[in-house]
C-alpha positions in Angstrom: 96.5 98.9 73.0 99.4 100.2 75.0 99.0 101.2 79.2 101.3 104.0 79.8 102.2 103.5 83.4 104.9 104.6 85.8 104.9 102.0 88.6 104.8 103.9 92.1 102.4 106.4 91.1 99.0 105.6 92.9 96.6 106.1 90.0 98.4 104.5 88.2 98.8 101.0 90.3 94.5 101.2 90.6 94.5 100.9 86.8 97.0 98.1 87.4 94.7 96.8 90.1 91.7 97.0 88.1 93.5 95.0 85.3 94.3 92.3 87.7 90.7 91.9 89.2 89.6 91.3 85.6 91.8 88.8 84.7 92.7 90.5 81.6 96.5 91.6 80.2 97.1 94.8 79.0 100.6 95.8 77.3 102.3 98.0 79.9 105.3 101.0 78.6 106.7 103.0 81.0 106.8 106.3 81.9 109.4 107.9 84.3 107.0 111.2 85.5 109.6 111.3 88.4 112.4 112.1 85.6 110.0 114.3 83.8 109.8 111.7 80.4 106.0 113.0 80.7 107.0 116.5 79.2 109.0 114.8 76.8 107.9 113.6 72.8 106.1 111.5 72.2 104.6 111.7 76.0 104.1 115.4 75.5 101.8 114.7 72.8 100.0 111.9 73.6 98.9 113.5 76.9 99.2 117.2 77.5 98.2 116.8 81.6 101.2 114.9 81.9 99.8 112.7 84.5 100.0 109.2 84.1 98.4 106.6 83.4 96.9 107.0 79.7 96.2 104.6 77.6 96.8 104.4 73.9 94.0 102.1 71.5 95.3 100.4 68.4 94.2 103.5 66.3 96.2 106.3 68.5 93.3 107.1 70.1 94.5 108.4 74.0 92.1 108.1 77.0 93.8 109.5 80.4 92.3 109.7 83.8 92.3 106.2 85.7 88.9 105.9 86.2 88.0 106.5 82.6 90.6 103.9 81.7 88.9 101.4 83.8 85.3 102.3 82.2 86.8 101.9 78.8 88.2 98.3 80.0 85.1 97.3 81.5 83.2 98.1 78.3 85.7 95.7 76.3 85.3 93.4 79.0 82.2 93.3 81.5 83.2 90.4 83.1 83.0 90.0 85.8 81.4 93.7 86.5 83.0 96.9 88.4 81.2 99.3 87.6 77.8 97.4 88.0 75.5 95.3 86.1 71.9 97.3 86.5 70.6 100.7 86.3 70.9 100.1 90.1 74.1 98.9 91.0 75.7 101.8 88.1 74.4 104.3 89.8 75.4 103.4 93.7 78.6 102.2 92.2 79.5 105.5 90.9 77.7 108.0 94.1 80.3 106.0 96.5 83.3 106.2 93.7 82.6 110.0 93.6 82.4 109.5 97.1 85.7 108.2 97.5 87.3 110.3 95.2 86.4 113.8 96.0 85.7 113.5 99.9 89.2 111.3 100.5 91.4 110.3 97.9 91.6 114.2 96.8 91.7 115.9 100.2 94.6 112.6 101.0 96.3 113.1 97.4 96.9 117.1 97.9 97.5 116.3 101.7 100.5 114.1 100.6 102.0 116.2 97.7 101.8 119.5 100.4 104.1 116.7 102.8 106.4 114.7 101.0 109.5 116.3 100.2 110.0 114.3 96.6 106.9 115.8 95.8 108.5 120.1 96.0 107.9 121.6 93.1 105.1 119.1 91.8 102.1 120.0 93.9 100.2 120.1 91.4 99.9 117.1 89.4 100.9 116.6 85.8 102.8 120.3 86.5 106.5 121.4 87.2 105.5 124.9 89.1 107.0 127.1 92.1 104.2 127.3 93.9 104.9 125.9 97.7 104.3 122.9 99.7 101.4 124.2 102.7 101.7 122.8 106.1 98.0 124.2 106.2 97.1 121.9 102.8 98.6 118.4 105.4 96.2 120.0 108.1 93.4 120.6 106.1 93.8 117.3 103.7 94.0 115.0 107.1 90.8 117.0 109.0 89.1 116.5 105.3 89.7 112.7 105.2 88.7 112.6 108.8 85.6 113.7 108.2 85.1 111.5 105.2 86.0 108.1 107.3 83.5 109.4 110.0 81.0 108.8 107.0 82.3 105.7 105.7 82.7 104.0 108.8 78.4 103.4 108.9 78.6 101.9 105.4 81.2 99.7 105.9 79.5 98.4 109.6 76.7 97.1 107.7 78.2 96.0 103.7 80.6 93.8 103.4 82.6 96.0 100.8 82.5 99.9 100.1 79.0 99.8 97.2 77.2 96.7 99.2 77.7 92.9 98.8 80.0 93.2 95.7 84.0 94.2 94.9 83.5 97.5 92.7 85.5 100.5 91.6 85.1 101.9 94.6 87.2 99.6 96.7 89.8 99.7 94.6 89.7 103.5 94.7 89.9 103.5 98.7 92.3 101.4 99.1 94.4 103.7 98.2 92.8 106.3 100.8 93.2 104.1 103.6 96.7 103.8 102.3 97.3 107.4 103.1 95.5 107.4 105.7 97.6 104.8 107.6 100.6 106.6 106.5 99.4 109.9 107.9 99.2 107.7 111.5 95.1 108.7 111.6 95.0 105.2 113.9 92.4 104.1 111.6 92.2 101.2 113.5 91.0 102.4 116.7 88.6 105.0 115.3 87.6 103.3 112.5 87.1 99.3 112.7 84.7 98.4 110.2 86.8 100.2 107.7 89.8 99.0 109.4 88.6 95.4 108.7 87.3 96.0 105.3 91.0 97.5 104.1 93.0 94.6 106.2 90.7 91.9 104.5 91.3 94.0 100.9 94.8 93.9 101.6 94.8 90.4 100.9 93.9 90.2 97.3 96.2 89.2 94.9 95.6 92.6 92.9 97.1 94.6 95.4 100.4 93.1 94.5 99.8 94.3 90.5 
């Protein structure tokens, strides 16, 4: 299998991550989205949301989406576990992944496209479109992922990482929402400590290098 990857993009370093935290090697082929190669044969084809990363199996099979990459990795190799061991641990694993996703790495993803300038024109991911960057999306996005670290904060004060005693998913998933966070100047620290201590402590890891 083949991980199709274009390094600075933030979904795809969490499939990079993930990889890492397993221990496991995964073939890696570019993909230059910020040229536009993803609109381009045999990208096109392989993956019509022209997002990276995908990830091609041995019999041309494609899976896209980073979590669903991860999933299929963790089938092929549960150890040690991510996305949980138990009936249990699956299903808080996943309610604070959605949790992540939805409540802050969305609201922080659109925040950022609506703000950076490389991203004009690509608000959307996986698109090339005229539609306009919105000062009102950075407002919104940044009230959003306010709100969202007023509710992790609790969780964190009391677990030692984002599902309970354990290094899942979702850590790796808001790590990259702290990320934005921090370089939207929210002054996580301040507001938010326990979070502030678990992302300084995550920071450490060797996967965030990957």
């Amino acid at each position: 299998m083949k991980l199709y990857d274009f390094e600075p993009a933030a979904n795809s370093k969490r499939v990079r991550m993930f990889i890492s935290e397993k221990g496991i090697e995964v073939p890696i082929v570019q993909c230059n989205v910020r040229d536009g190669e993803q609109f381009q044969e045999p990208f096109n084809t392989m993956n019509p949301f022209h997002c990276v990363p995908f990830l091609e199996l041995d019999d041309g099979t494609v899976i896209s989406e980073s979590i669903s990459i991860c999933r299929y990795l963790e089938e092929q190799y549960p150890e040690p576990s991510f996305f949980g061991t138990t009936a249990e641990e699956r299903g808080i694993i996943d309610m604070w992944n959605r949790r992540v996703e939805l409540d802050g790495f969305m609201p922080a993803l659109h925040a950022s496209r609506n703000h950076i300038p490389l991203f004009e024109g690509r608000v959307v991911p996986g698109t090339r479109t005229s539609l306009p960057q919105l000062p009102e999306m950075v407002q919104r996005g940044k009230e959003m992922l306010d709100i969202f670290l007023g509710r992790l904060e609790p969780q964190l004060a009391t677990n030692e990482f984002i599902a309970g005693p354990k290094i899942s998913i979702a850590d790796i998933t808001c790590y990259f929402v702290i990320n934005m966070a921090n370089n939207f100047k929210m002054d996580v620290e301040t507001k938010y400590p326990s979070i502030a201590r678990w992302h300084k402590a995550f920071c450490k890891r060797p996967s965030t290098e990957a």
